[in-house]
N, C-alpha and C positions, 0 to 999 in steps of 0.2 A: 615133392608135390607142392605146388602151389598154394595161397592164402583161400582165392578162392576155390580152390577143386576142397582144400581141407571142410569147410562152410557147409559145401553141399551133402559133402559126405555128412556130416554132424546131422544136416538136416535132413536127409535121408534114413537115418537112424532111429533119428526119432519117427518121421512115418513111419517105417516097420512097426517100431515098438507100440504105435497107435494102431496097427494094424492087429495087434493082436490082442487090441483091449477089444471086451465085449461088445462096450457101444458100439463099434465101428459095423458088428454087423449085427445084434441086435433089433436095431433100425434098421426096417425096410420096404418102408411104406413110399413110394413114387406118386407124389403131389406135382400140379401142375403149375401152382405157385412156386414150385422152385426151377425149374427146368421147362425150358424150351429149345429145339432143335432147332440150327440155324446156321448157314454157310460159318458166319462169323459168332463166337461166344465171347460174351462180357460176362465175368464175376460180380457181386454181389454180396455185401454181407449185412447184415439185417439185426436188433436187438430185438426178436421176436419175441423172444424168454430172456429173463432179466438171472443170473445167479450171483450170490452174495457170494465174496473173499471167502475162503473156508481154511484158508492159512497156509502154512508152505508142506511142500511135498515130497516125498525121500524117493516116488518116484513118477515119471513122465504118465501123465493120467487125460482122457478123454471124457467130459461129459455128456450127457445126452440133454440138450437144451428144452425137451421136451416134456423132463418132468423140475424141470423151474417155472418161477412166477410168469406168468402171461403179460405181456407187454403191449398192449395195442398201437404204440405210437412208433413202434419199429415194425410191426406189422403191416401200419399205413404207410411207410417209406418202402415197404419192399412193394404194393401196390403199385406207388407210384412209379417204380421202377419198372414195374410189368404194362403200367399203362403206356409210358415213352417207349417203350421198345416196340410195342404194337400200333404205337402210331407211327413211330417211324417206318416200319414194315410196312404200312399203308400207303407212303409216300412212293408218289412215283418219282419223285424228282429227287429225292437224297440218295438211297440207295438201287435204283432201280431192277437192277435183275439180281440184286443180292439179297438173303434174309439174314435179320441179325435173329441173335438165339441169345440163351443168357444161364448162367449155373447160380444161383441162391442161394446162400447157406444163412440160419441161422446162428448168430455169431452172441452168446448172452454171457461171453467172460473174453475177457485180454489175454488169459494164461491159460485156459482147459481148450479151447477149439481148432489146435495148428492142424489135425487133421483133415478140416473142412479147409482150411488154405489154402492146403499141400494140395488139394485138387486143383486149385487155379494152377498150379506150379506143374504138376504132372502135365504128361505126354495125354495123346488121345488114350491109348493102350493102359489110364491109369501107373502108369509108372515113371522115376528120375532116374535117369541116367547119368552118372557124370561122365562128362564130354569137356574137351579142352576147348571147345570155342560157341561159346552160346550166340553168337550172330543169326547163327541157321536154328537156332531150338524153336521147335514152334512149340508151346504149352497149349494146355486145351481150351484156356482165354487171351483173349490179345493185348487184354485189360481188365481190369475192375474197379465197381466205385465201393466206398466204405473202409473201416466199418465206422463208427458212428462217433466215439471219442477219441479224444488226444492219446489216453492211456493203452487202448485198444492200437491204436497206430502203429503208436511206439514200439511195441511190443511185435507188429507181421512185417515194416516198413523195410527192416534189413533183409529180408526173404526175398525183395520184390527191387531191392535198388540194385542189385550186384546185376542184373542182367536186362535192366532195363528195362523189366516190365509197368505197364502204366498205372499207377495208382492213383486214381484221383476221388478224394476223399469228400464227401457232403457235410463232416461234422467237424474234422478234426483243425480246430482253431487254434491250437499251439502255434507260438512262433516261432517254434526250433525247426519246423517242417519250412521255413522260407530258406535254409541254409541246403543251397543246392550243392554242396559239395557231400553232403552227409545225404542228404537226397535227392539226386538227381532226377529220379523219375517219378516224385512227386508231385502232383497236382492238388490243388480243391476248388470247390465254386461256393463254399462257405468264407467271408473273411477271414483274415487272422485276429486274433486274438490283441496284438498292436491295433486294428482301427474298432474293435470292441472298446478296449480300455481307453481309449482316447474320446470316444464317446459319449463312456461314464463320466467322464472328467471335465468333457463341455455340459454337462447335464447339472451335476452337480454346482459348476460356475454359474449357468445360468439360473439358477436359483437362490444362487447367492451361498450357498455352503463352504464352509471349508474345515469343520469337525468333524470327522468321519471314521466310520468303523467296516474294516472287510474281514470277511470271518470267509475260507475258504477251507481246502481239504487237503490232501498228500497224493490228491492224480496229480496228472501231467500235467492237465488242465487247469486245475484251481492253480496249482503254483506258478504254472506260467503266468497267468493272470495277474498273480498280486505283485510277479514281480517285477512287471513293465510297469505296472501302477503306482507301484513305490522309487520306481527310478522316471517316470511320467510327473509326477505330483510336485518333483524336487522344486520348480521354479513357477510354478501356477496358483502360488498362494492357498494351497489344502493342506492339512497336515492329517496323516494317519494317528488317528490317536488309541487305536487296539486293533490290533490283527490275530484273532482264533484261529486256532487249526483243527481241526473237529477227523478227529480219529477215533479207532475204535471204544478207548476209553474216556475220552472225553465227557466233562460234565457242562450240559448245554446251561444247564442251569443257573452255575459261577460263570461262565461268560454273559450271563444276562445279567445278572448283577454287576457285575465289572463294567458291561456297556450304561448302565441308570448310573450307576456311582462318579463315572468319568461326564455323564450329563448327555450323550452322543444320541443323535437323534435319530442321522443317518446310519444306516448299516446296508452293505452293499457285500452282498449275496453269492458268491461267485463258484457255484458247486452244480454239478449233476444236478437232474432233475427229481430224482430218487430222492438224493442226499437234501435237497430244498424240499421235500413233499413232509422228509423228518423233523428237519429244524422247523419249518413252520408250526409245524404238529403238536412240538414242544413249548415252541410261542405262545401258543392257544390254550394248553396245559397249564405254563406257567403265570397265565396271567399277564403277558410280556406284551404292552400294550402302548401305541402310541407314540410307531416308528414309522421311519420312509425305510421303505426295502426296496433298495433298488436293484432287480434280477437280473444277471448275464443270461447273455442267450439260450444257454441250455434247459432253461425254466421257463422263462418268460413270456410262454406262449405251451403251458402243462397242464393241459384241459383236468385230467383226473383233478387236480389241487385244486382248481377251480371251486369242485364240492365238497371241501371242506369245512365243516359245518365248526360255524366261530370264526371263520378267516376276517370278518371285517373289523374283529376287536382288535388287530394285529394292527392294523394301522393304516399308512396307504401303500399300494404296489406301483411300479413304478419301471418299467420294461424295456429291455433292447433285443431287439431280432434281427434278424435279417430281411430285408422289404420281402412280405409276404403277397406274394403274386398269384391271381385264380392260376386253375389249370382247366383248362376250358375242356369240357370231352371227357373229366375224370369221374364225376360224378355215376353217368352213365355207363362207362365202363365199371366201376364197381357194381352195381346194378345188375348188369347181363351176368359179373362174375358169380352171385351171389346165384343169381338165378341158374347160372348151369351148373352150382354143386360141386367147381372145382376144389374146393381146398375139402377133402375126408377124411375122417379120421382114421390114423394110422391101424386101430385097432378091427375097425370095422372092413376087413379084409379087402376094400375095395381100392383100385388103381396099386398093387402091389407089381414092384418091376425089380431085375436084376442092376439095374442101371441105379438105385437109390441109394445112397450113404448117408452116413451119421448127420443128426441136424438139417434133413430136410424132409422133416415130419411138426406137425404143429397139430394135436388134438381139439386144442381151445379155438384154432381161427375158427372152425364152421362153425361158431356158434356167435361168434360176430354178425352182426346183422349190416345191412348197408350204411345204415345213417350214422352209428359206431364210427363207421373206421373213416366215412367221410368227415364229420366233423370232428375225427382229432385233428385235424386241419395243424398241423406241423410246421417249426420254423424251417425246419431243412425240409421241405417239399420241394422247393423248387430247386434249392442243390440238387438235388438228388436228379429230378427232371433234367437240369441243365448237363449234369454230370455225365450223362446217356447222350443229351445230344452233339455233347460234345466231343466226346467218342464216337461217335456216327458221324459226323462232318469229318472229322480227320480222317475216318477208314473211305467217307467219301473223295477226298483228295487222293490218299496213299491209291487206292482201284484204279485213279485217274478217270469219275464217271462222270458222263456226260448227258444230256439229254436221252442220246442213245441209249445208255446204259454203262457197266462197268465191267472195266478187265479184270476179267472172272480169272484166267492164265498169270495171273500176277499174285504169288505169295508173297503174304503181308506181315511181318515178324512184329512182335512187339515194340521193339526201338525204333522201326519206320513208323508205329502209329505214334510213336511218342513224337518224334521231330513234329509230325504235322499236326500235333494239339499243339507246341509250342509254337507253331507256325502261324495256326488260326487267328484269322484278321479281326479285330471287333463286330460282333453281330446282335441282332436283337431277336429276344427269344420274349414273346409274352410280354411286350412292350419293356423289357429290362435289356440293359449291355451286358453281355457274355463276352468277357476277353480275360486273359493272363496277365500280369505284368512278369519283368526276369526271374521273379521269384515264384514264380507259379500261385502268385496269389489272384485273385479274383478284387474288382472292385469293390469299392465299400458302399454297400445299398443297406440302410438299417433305416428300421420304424423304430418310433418311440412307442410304447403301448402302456395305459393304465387298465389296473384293475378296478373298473365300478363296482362298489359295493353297494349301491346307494339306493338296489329294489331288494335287498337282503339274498341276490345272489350275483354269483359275480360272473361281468361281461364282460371283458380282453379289449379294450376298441384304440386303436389307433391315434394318436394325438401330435405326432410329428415326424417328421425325417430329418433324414443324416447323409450326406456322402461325400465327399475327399476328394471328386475325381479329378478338380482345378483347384478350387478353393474349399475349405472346410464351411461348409454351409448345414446349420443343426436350427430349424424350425418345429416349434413346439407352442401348438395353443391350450396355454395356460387357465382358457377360460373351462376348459374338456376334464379338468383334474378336479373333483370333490374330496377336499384335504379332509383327515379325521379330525377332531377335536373342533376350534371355531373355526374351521374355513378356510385358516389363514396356511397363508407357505410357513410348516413347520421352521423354529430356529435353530439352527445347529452349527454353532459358531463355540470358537472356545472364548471370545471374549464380543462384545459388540463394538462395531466400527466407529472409527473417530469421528467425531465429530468434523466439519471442514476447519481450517486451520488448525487443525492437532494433527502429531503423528505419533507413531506407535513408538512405545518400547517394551521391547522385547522381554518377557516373564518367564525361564524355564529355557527349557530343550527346544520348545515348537515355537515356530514362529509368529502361528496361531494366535497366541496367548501371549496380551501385551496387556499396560494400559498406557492410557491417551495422556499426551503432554502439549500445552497451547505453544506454539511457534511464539519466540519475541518479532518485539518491534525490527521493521527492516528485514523478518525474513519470511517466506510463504512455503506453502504448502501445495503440491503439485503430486496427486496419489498416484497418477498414472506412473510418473517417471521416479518416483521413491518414496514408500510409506513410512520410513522410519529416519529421516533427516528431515529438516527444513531448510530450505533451500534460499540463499540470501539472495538480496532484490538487486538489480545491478546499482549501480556507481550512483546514476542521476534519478531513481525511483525508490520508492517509500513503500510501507505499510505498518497498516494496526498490527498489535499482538492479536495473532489467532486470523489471519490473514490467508486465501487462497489465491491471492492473487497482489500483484504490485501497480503501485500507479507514479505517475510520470511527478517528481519534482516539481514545481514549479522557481525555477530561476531569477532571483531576486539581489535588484540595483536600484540606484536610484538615477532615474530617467531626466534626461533632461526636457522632453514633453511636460513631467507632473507640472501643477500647478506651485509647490511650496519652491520646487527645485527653481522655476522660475521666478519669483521672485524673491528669491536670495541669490539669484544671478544679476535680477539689476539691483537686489543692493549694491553687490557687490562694483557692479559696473559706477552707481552712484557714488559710489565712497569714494573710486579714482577720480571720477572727474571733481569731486568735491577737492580732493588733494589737489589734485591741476588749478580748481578756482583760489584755493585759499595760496599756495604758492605763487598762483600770477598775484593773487591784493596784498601779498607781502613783499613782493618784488618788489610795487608802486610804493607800495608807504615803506621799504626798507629802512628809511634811515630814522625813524617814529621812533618815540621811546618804548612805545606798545610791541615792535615787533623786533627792536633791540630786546628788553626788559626779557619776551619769549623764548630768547636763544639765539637771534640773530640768524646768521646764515647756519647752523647749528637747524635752524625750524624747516628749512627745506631737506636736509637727510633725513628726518624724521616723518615728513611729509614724501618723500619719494618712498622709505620704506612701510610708510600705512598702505601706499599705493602698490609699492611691488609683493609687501603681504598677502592684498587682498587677489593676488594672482594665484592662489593656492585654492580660493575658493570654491574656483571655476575643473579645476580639475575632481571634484568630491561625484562627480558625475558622469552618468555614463556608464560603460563596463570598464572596470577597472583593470589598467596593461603596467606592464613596466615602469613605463614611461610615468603613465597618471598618478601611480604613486607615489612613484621620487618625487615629484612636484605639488603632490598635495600635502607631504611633510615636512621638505626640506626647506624649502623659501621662505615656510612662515616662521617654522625656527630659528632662522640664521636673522631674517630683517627685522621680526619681532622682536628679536634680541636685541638688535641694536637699535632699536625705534624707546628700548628702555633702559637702555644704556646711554640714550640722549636725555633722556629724563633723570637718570638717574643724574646724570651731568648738572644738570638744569637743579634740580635738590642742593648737590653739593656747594654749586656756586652759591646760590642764595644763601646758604648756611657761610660759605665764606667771610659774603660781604657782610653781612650783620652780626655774625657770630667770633667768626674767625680773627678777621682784621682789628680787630682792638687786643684780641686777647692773644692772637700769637700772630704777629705781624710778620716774620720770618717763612712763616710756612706758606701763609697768605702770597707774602712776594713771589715765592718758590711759584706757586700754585699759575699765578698770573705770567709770572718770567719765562717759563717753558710748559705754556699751551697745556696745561693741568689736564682742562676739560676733553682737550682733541685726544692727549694721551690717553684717559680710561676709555672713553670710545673707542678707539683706536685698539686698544688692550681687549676690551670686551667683547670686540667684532673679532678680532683676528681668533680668539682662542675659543670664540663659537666657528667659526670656519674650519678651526682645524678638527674640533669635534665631527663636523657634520662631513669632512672631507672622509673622516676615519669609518662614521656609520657607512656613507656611499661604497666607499673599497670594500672593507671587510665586506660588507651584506646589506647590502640594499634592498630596501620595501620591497614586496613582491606581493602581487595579488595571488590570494586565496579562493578556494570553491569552500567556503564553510559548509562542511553536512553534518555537524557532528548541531549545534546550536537548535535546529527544528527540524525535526521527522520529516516536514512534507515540503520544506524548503530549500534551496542550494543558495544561500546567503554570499554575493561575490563582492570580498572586503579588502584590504590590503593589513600587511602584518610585517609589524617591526621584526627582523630577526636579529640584528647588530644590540643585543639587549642593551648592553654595556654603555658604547658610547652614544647612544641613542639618551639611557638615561644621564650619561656627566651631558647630554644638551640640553635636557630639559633642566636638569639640577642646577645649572647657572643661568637658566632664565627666569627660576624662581626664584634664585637667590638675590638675582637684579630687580627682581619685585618685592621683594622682600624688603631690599635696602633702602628701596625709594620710599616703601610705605614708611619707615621709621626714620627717615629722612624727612620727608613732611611731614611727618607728624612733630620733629621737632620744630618746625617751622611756622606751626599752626600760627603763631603772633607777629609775623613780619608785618611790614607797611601794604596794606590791602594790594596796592598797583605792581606790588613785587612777588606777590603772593600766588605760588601757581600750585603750593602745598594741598590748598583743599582740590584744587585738580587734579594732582598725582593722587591725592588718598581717594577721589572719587574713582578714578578710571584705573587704578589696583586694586581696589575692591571689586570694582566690575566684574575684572579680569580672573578673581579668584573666585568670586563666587558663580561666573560662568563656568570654570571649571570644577568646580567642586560638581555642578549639576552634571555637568558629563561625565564625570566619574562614576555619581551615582547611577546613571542611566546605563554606560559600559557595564557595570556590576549585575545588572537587574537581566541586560538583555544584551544580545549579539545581532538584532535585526538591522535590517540596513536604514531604517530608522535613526539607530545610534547616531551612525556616519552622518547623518542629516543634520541630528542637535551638534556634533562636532563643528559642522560647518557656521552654523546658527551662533557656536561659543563663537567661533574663531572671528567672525564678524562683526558681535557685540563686542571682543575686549577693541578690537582695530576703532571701531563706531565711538567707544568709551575714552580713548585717549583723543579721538576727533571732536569731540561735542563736549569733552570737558576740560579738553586743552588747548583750540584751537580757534573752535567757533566763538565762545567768549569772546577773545581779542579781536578777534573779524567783526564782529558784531560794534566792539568798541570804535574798532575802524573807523567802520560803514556808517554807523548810526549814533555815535555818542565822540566826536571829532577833539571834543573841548578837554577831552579826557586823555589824548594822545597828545599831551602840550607837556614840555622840560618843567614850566612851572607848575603845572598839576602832579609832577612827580616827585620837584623840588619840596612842594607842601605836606605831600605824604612823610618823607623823608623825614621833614622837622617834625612833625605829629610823631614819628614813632620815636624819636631822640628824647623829646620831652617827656613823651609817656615812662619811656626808662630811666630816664634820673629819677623820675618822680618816685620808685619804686625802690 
């Protein structure tokens, strides 16, 4: 025997065994709220009577849901369900020459009413038969809608999937019901339970939350719920910070203190209607005050709670349902029903039929009045409506009806009505979309609803929408919400948000709970794309500590437009042709004792190299390249050097003549015999060439982007990298200034006309004390400023050896003639001879 012939038998068994519990015939009161006669029958199952768990069973037990608690809000869904069916029966265009009918059971437990099921299951004849091929089984409904929760589902859904009969449920928002391989023939026109929870979680963002607390139960339902919401929550910045489970023993109590001790403001509700009508209740008791509750849909719209006296100390409410749609024509149809006395009581002998079984008897309805059962106005009302009519379009395809009417000679098996619900095109029922997606889910139509408490009773009124069906689109006017306490959107955060330019670090397990750190200099803060890094500014952009944003560098040289760079450019241009003037009036008077006495042709390599120094000048400007580099360092090193290696020439001789030549005539001859003076030139130039040959090979200047000197600047400078022989060049340029200072200085007393010592001591002091200021100013700062006073030194020492070793003589030249005569020099001569014997 097969899996499933085994199944049916089992469930065959047990109807027997329910067969011969009392209830089943105790009960036999024929109400017209359960039953209607009709070509076609739809099932029904209804929470008319509510009964509580009463624990586990030793064996298969039937109750009678008749003497359980009264439920009016399943009472108004089985209305509703009476009303769609007689409107469709009205219609001449949906069904026309057919009538639908419907079987009703009150269904007030998951586990005591398989009896009432097994009727949708049974044959006309009340009976199952197992048979090998249920394609041809016709049951005595074609379909049904209900019953009303997830847990209830669970528990009939495998009775109804093995053969395909149609189930399409108005409540049950589990998401384990979208898994069509587990059930195929389920439907609902209630969301799932997935576009609930995602709801809560744009509700909650939009308010700014992200501490929260969900307190659910051990149905199908509550657990479904927390646990798409806890794998939902993972990357949306909420953190779960208590989740209750509220079972039989449960103390509501230490979960309220657990939620004030944690600080949680939020608590998000997610239980039966019942199970919320308790916890509230407790809330009220405990004094548990000055929370957002935010209701899943199963409460959220629970008119009984509504009067619950002290509900507004609890805090504010805060609701998701499903977009609750009039039913146009309901009203009045409860009205006539009321009025013709159909629902009687079981006891009062009236409407008694052979036809009535267990669970469709209701003592309490007649005493429902009209406006009752009209205003529990239900979030599943219009599931349930839509639920009928969409079973009625399908049975209207599967008939093949036309204007004409329908083919009535055409049996219609359960699995054919199933195809053609799944078939069903998008339609509009009551201004809403009725369609399935592959998983028999229904689109996401939900209101936002608050509880006003604000005239000391409370009114449910609507304050936004929600739906998914392109984009996730959640509007909610916040102006419609009267928060408790001052007014304000409660805070329920585990730590408060950073400030801009801080990011979080992370405190603990959640991610919730940080505290705030100020980003440094150079890097920013960007929350959308990471709260807990800051994020560095690029290459050529800047910022403050504590920064959201970066700004552009500004790029800094020195221009050859400025005004300073300008004219230190025609100094510069001045100083050559200065050299050009003074070399051509020494050419003329070359054979003078003035421009002998100077160095003779000796004063023209020292005048080409002030000239070809001041060549370096000219590159300090501009954006600095390869090129500009090498030439703003190298040329003034190499001719500077030898422009004081003539000088220092010029020292030595002088000490020669006056000093040397009496007292060591040997070295003097030497000195004069073989070109003494061209030699240390000669000598001083070459092994500055080879220094500066070695800095250029090894590693030559290169310009820099300095970013490191100013936050908001990109300073563009050049930078020795050849440290080494960079320094043996500078180090033997000072050493040639060095020597020349202490070389005139011994000279200080020669014969005035031979005397160019206070001119070397003037223009080496120049020369040192320009550099010393650059020193200091390199030290202080890296701005391209610096580079400026560089250029400024390198000018003044070239100017300093010009104006105080050149223009004197020029000047003698030009203007004092009588001064440039062998006898004017012969006289000197003797003045200083005499003065030294005299001594």
């Amino acid at each position: 025997m097969g899996g499933t012939e085994t199944m049916q038998l089992a469930f065959l068994t047990i109807f027997v065994i329910c067969l011969h519990n009392a209830c089943f015939w105790e009960c036999s009161c024929q109400a017209s709220d359960f039953n209607l006669d009709g070509d076609y029958l739809i099932g029904g199952l209804f929470p008319v009577h509510y009964a509580e768990h009463s624990g586990q069973q030793r064996r298969p037990v039937a109750i009678k849901c008749d003497e359980k608690s009264f439920f009016l809000t399943g009472y108004h869904l089985l209305q509703v369900m009476r009303f769609a069916v007689e409107e469709i029966n009205n219609l001449t265009s949906l069904l026309p020459n057919v009538s639908l009918g419907y079987q009703l059971f009150d269904h007030c437990s998951s586990t005591y009413n398989f009896p009432s099921s097994l009727q949708f299951f049974s044959s006309h004849n009340d009976s199952i038969k197992v048979r090998e091929d249920y394609n041809r089984y016709l049951p005595k409904v074609i379909g049904f809608t209900g019953p009303l929760s997830s847990s209830e589902s669970v528990s009939l859904a495998p009775l109804f999937m093995m053969d395909l009969i149609p189930m399409i449920s108005y409540g049950a928002s589990s998401s384990i019901f979208s898994d069509k391989k587990l059930y195929p023939s389920f439907l609902r026109t209630v969301p799932s339970n997935k576009d609930q929870i995602e709801l809560i979680i744009q509700i909650i963002k939009h308010f700014g939350w992200n501490w929260v607390a969900f307190i659910g139960t051990t149905t199908t339902y509550s657990q479904d719920g927390f646990q798409l919401f806890y794998d939902l929550i993972e990357n949306v910045g909420i953190c779960l910070a208590y989740y209750g489970i509220l079972t039989e023993t449960s103390q509501l109590n230490t979960i309220f203190e657990t939620i004030d001790m944690l600080h949680i403001k939020v608590i998000i509700l997610f239980v039966e209607e019942l199970k919320a009508a308790e916890v509230i209740h407790l809330a009220i008791q405990h004094k548990f005050q000055n929370k957002v509750w935010i209701a899943g849909e199963a409460w959220s719209m629970y008119q009984p709670l509504t009067k619950q006296q002290g509900i507004e100390t609890i805090g504010t409410i805060i609701g998701v349902t499903p977009h609750v749609a009039k039913l146009p024509g309901f009203s009045n149809f409860i009205h006539q029903s009321r009025m013709g006395g159909n629902c009687k009581s079981c006891h009062s002998g009236a409407g008694l039929s052979d036809e009535a079984v267990c669970n469709q008897d209701c003592e309490a309805c007649s005493s429902q009045s009209a406006e009752d059962i009209i205003n529990e106005g239900n979030a599943y009302s219009f599931s349930v409506y839509s639920a009928v009519y969409v079973m009625a379009m399908a049975l209207h395809n599967a008939l093949q009806c036309n204007h004409s009417g329908c083919n009535t000679s055409r049996t219609v098996y359960p699995y054919m009505l199933l195809r053609e619900m799944k078939r069903l095109p998008m339609f509009s029922l009551n201004q809403l979309n009725v369609y399935f997606d592959e998983n028999g889910d229904p689109p996401a139509h939900y209101s936002v609803v608050f509880w006003n408490t604000a005239d000391h009773t409370v009114k449910i009124q609507p304050i936004g929408t929600y739906d998914n069906q392109q984009v996730v689109n959640l509007s909610i006017d916040d102006m419609q919400i009267h928060w408790h306490g001052d007014g304000l959107v409660p805070f329920s955060n585990c730590s408060a948000e950073c400030k801009p330019g801080h990011v979080r670090q992370q405190e603990g397990q959640h991610h919730c709970c940080f505290t705030c750190v100020e980003c440094p200099i150079n890097q920013y803060t960007n929350h959308t794309a990471d709260l807990y890094s800051c994020l560095k500014c690029d290459q050529y952009d800047w910022s403050e500590a504590g920064s959201t944003s970066c700004q552009k560098r500004s790029v800094e040289f020195l221009h050859f437009s400025d005004v300073i760079p300008i004219l230190i450019l025609l100094s510069a241009s001045s100083l050559m042709l200065l050299c050009l003037g003074v070399a051509v009036l020494f050419a003329i008077h070359y054979s003078t004792p003035v421009v002998r006495s100077a160095g003779g042709s000796m004063c023209f390599l020292m005048l080409g190299c002030l000239a070809a120094s001041s060549i370096s000048i000219f590159f300090y400007f501009g954006e600095p390249s390869a090129l500009s580099c090498l030439l703003r360092s190298t040329p003034l090193t190499f001719f500077y050097t030898v422009c004081l290696s003539c000088l220092l020439v010029r020292s030595v001789s002088i000490i020669c003549i006056f000093k040397m030549a009496s007292h060591l005539p040997k070295a003097y001859a030497l000195w004069v015999k073989y070109s003494g003076h061209w030699l240390l030139v000669a000598g001083v130039s070459f092994f500055q060439l080879i220094l500066c040959v070695i800095a250029i090979t090894v590693s030559p200047p290169m310009p820099i982007n300095d970013m490191q000197s100013f936050k908001d600047q990109v300073v563009l400078r050049c930078i020795e990298k050849a440290l080494i022989p960079v320094g043996f060049g500078l180090g033997l340029m000072c050493s040639v200034s060095g020597v020349c200072f202490l070389l005139s200085y011994m000279g200080k007393d020669l014969p005035k006309n031979y005397n160019e010592a206070k001119a070397i001591t003037f223009c080496i002091l120049v020369s040192f004390l320009s550099w010393a200021a650059y020193l200091e100013a390199y030290m202080l700062s890296r701005s391209k400023y610096v580079q400026l006073i560089k250029a400024i030194v390198e000018l003044s020492c070239l100017y300093g050896i010009m104006f105080s070793y050149f223009i004197p003589k020029s000047f003698i030249i030009v203007f004092q003639p009588q001064k440039n005569t062998q006898e004017y020099f012969q006289a000197s001569i003797q003045s200083y001879t005499q003065t030294i014997s005299r001594m």
